[in-house]
C-alpha positions as CSV (number, residue, x, y, z in Angstrom):
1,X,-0.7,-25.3,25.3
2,X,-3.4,-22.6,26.4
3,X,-3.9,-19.6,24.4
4,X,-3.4,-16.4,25.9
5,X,-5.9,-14.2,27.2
6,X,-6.1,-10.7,25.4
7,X,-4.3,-8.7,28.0
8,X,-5.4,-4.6,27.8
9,X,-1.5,-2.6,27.2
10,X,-1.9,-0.3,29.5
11,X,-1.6,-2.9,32.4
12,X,1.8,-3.8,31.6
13,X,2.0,-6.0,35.0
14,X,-1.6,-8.2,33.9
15,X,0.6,-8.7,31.0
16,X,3.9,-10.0,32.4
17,X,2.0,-12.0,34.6
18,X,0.6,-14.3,31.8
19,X,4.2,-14.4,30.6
20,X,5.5,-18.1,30.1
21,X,8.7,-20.2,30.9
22,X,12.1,-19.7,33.6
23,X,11.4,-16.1,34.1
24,X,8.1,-16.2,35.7
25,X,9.3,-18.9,38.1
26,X,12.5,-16.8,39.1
27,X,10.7,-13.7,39.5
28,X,8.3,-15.9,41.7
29,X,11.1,-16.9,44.0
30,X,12.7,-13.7,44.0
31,X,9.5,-12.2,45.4
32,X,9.3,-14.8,48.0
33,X,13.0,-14.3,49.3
34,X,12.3,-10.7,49.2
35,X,9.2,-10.8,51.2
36,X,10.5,-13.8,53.5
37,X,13.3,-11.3,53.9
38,X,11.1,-8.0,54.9
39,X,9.2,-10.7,57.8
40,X,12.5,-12.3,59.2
41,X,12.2,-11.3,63.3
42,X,13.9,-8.5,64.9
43,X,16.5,-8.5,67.5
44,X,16.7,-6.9,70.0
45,X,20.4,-4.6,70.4
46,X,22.2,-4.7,73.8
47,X,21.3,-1.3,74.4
48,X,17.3,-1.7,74.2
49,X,17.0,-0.3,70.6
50,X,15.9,-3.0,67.4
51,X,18.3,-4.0,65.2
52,X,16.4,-5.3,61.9
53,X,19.2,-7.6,61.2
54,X,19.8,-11.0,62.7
55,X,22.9,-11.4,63.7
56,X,23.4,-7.7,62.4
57,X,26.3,-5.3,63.4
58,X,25.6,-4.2,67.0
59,X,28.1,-3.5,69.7
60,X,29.5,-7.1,71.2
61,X,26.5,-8.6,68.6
62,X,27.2,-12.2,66.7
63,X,29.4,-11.8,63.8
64,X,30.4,-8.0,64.2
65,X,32.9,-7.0,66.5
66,X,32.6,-4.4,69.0
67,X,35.4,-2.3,67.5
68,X,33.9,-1.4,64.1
69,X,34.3,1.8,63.7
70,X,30.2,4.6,62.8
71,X,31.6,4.6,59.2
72,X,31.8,1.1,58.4
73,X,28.1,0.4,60.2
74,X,26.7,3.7,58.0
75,X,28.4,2.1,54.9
76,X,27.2,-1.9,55.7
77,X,23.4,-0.6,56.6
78,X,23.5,1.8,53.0
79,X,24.8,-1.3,50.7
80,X,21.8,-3.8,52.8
81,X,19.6,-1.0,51.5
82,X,21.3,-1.2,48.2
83,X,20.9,-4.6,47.5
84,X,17.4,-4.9,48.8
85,X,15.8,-2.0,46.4
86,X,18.0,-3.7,43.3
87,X,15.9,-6.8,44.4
88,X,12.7,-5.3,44.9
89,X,13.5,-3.4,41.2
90,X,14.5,-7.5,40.2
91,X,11.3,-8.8,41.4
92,X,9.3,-6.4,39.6
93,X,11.5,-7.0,36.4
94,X,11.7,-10.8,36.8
95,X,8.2,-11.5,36.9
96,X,7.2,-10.2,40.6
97,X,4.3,-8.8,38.9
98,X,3.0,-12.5,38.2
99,X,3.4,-12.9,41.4
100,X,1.8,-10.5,43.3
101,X,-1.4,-10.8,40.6
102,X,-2.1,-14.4,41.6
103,X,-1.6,-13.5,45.2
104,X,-3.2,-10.0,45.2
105,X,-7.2,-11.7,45.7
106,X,-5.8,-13.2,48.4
107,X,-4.0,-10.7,50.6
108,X,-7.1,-8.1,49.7
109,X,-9.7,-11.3,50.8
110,X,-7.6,-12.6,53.4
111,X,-10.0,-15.8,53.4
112,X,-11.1,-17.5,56.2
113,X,-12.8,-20.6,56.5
114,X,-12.5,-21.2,60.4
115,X,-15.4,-19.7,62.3
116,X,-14.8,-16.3,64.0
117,X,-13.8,-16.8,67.8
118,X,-16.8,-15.0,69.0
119,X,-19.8,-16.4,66.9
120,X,-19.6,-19.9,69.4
121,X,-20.5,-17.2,72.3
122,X,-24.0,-16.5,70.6
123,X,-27.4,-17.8,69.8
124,X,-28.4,-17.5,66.1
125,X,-31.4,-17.9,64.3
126,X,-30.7,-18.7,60.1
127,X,-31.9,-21.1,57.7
128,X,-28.6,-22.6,55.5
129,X,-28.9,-21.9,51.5
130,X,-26.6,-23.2,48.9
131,X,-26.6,-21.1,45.9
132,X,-25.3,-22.4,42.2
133,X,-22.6,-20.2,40.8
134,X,-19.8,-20.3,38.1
135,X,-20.0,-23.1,34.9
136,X,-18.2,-26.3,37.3
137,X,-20.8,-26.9,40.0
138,X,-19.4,-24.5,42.4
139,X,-21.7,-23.4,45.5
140,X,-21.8,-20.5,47.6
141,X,-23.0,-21.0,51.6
142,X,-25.6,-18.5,52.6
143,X,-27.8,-17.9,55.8
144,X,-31.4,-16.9,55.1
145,X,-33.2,-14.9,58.1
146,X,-36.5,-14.4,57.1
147,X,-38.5,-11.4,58.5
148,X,-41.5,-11.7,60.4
149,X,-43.3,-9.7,58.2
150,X,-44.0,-11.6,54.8
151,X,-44.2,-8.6,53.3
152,X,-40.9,-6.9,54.8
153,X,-38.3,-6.1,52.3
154,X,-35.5,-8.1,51.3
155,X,-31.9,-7.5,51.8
156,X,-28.5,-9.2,50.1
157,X,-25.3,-8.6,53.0
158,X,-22.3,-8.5,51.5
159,X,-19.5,-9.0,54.4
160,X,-15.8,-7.6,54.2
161,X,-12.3,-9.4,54.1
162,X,-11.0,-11.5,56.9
163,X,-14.1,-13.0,58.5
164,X,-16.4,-15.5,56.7
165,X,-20.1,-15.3,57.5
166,X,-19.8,-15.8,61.5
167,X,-17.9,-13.0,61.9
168,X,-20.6,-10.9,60.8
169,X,-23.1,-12.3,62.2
170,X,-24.5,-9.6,64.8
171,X,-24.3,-7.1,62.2
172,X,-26.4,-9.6,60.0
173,X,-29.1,-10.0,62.9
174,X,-29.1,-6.4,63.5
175,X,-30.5,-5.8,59.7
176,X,-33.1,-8.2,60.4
177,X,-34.0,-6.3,63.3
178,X,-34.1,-2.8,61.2
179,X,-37.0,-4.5,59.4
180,X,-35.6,-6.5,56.7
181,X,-35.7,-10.2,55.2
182,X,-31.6,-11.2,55.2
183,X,-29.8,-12.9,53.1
184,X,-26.3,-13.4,53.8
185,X,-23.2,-14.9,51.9
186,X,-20.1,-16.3,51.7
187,X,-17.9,-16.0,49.0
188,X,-16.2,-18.5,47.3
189,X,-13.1,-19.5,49.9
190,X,-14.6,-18.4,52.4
191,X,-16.3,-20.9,55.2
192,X,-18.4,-23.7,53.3
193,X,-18.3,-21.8,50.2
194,X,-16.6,-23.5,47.2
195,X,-12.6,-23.7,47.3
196,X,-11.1,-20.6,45.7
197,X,-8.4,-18.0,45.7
198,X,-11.1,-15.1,45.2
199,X,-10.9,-12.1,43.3
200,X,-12.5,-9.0,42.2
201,X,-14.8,-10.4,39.5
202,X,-15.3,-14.1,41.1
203,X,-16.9,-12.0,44.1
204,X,-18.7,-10.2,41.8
205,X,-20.0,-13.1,40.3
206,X,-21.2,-14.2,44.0
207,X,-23.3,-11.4,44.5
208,X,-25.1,-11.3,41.1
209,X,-25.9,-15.3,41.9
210,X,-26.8,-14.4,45.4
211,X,-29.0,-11.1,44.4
212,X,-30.8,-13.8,41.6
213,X,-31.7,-16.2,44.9
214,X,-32.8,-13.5,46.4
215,X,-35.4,-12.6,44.1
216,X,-36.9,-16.2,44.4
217,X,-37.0,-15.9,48.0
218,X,-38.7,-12.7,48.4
219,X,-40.5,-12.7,45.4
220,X,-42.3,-9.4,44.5
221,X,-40.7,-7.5,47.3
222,X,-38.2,-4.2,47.2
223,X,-34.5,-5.7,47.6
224,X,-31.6,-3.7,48.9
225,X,-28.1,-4.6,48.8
226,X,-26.0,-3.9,51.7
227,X,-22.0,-4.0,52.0
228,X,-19.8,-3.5,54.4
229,X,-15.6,-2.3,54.0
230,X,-14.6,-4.4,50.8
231,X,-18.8,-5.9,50.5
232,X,-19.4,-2.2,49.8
233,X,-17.2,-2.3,47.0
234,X,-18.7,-5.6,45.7
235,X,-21.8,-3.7,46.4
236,X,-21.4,-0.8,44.2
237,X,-20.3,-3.1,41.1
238,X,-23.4,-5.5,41.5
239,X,-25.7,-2.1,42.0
240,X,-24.6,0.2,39.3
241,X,-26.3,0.3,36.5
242,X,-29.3,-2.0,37.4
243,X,-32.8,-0.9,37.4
244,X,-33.8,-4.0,40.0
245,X,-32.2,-2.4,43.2
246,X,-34.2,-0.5,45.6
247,X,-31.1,0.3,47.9
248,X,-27.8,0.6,48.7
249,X,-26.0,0.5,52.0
250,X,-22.3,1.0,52.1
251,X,-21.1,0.8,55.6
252,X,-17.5,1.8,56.0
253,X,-16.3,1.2,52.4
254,X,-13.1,2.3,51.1
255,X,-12.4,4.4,47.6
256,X,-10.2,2.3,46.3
257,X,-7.3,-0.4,47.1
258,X,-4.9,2.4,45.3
259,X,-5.9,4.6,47.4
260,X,-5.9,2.7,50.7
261,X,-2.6,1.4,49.8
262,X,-1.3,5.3,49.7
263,X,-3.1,5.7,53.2
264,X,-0.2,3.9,54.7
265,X,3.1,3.8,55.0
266,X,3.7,1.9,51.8
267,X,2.2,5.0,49.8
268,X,5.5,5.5,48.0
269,X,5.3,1.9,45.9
270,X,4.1,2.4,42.1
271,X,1.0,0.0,42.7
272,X,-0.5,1.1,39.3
273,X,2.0,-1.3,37.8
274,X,1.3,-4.1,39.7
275,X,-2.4,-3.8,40.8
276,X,-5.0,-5.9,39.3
277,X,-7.7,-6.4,41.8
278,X,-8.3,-2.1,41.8
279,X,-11.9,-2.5,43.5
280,X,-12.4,1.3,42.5
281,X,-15.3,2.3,44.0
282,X,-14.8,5.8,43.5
283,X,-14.9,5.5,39.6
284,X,-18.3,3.8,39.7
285,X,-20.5,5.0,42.5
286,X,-22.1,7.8,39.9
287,X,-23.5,4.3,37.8
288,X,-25.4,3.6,40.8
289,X,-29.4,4.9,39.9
290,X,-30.5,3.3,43.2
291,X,-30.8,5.5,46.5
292,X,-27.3,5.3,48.6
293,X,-27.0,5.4,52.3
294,X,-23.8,6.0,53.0
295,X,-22.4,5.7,56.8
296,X,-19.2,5.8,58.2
297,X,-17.5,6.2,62.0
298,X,-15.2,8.9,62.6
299,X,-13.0,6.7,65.1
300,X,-12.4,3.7,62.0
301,X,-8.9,2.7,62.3
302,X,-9.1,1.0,59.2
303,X,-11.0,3.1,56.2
304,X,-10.1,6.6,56.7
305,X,-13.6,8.6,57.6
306,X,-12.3,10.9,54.4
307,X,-13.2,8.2,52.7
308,X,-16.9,7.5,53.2
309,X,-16.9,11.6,52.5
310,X,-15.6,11.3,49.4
311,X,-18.1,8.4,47.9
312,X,-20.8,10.7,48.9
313,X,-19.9,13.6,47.2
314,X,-19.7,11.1,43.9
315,X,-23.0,9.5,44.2
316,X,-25.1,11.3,41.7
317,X,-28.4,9.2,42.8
318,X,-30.8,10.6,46.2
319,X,-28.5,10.1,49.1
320,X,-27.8,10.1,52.8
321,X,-24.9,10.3,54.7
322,X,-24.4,9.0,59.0
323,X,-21.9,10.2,60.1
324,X,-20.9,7.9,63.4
325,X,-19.4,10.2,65.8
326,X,-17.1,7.6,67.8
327,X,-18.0,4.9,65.3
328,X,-15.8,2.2,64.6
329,X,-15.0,-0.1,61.8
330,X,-17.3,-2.8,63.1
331,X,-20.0,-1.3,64.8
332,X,-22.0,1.5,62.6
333,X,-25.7,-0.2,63.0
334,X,-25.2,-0.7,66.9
335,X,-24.6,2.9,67.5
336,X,-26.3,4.8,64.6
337,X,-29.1,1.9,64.8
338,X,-32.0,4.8,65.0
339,X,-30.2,6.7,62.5
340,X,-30.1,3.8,60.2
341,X,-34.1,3.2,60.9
342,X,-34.9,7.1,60.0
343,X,-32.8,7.9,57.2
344,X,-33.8,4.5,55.1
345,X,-37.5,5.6,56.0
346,X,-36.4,9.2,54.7
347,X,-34.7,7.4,52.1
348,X,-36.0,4.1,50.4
349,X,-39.5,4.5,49.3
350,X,-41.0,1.3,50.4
């Protein structure tokens, strides 16, 4: 059997997670009945409202006659809600935490190996790199655009969740447009990259090996990292600290996954129990000793504008701040793409 890992105590759900024997596995399946229960499909009531329950108690519905009396509904829909929190407190008791800390990487990455929809439509110019990483042979698929310039500076992109490389392919273009040689990655699970469930520390792992090839491909040349949403997080942690980096970019990058998790409706969970993959960027910006360029769009449905805000006011290091006006999530460098060009000139000293 396998020892342990040393497991800090103040992250009591890391801890249950490495737990062995039955009550792992039931809190596993607890979890997935719970969560299979929160996604089963609505149905729709005979007056034009939703009913959350199939088969639920509705006038003339399936299984619940069209004489039960207000008070027996309002006590049937309060003991549904009783037994549903007494399972979510089960799953969390049970070993839900085990659960949702192998699964965590994953619903934060969302991983994607299928090409984005859109990239087919274009015409792109890259060379394919593969990039050692990890101690079992793993690889990491990266595009290399090379400037024009031999002398231009160099930049590592570091894309967001969702999308593998092609979906960020304009925006990748557009930076070797701004001046810059690009290299791009994918992170392991992602498109051709290496099979993996990927988390916080495999990602960061990516970008140091990625920011090493870099350095052989533009040897001698200022290098700037650039991340956008959760690449900005991976950003800050391969940044801070380092005395090699000439520039960071974060383009729409969140705080942390605490507090985009209390930017929605699910606020009221306790996710410091159960979170492991915290990507606090927040907590670690001040490290950064390399100029920042922060920009965010005030019309992003997904990272709060607030949020950009409040990364700037912790970076301790010479700074900039865009701020988009009708920016959105995806397209900061098309609109602000002369605002990019004159704040890095302001900015970067190369």
């Amino acid at each position: 059997m396998r020892d342990k890992p040393d497991v800090p105590v103040n992250q009591p759900c890391r801890a249950l997670s490495y737990a062995e024997g039955s009550t792992r596995h039931v809190g596993t399946k607890l979890a997935e009945d719970y969560f299979q229960d929160r996604l089963e499909p609505r149905v729709r009531s005979d007056r034009g409202s939703v009913d959350h329950r199939p088969g639920g108690l509705r006038p003339g519905g399936h299984g619940s006659p069209g004489e039960i009396a207000a008070p027996a509904r309002h006590y049937a829909a309060l003991s549904r809600f009783l037994r549903r929190l007494l399972l979510g407190v089960a799953v969390v008791i049970a070993g839900g935490c085990a659960y949702l800390a192998e699964k965590q990487g994953e619903l934060i990455f969302r991983p994607a190996t299928q090409d984005w929809r859109g990239y087919a439509q274009g015409t792109w110019a890259f060379e394919e790199k593969w990039i050692s990483v990890g101690q079992n042979g793993e690889k990491l698929h990266a595009w290399w655009l090379p400037a024009a310039d031999k002398n231009a500076p160099a930049l590592l992109y570091l894309h967001g969740a969702r999308w593998n490389l092609s979906g960020s392919a304009p925006r990748i273009e557009r930076w070797q447009k701004l001046g810059f040689s690009v290299l791009a990655i994918d992170y392991r699970g992602f498109g051709k990259s290496s099979p993996a469930s990927p988390t916080e520390q495999m990602a960061t792992e990516d970008a140091a090996a990625a920011w090493d090839e870099l350095a052989k491909l533009a040897p001698g040349r200022p290098r700037v990292i650039v991340g956008h949403s959760l690449g900005g997080a991976i950003a800050v942690d391969l940044a801070r600290d380092r005395t090699d980096v000439n520039g960071l970019v974060l383009e729409a990058t969140f705080t942390s996954i605490k507090d985009m998790i209390a930017s929605t409706s699910w606020s009221y969970l306790p996710v410091d129990l159960i979170l492991t993959q915290r990507f606090d960027t927040l907590s670690k910006i001040a490290s950064v000793k390399a100029p920042v360029l922060i920009t965010h769009g005030t019309r992003d449905q997904i990272v709060p504008f607030e949020m950009g805000e409040k990364l700037f006011e912790a970076t301790t290091s010479p700074k900039r701040f865009i701020k988009v006006e009708g920016g959105s999530h995806h397209n900061l460098s098309s609109v602000a793409f002369d605002q990019y060009k004159a704040a890095m000139k302001e900015l970067f000293s190369f």
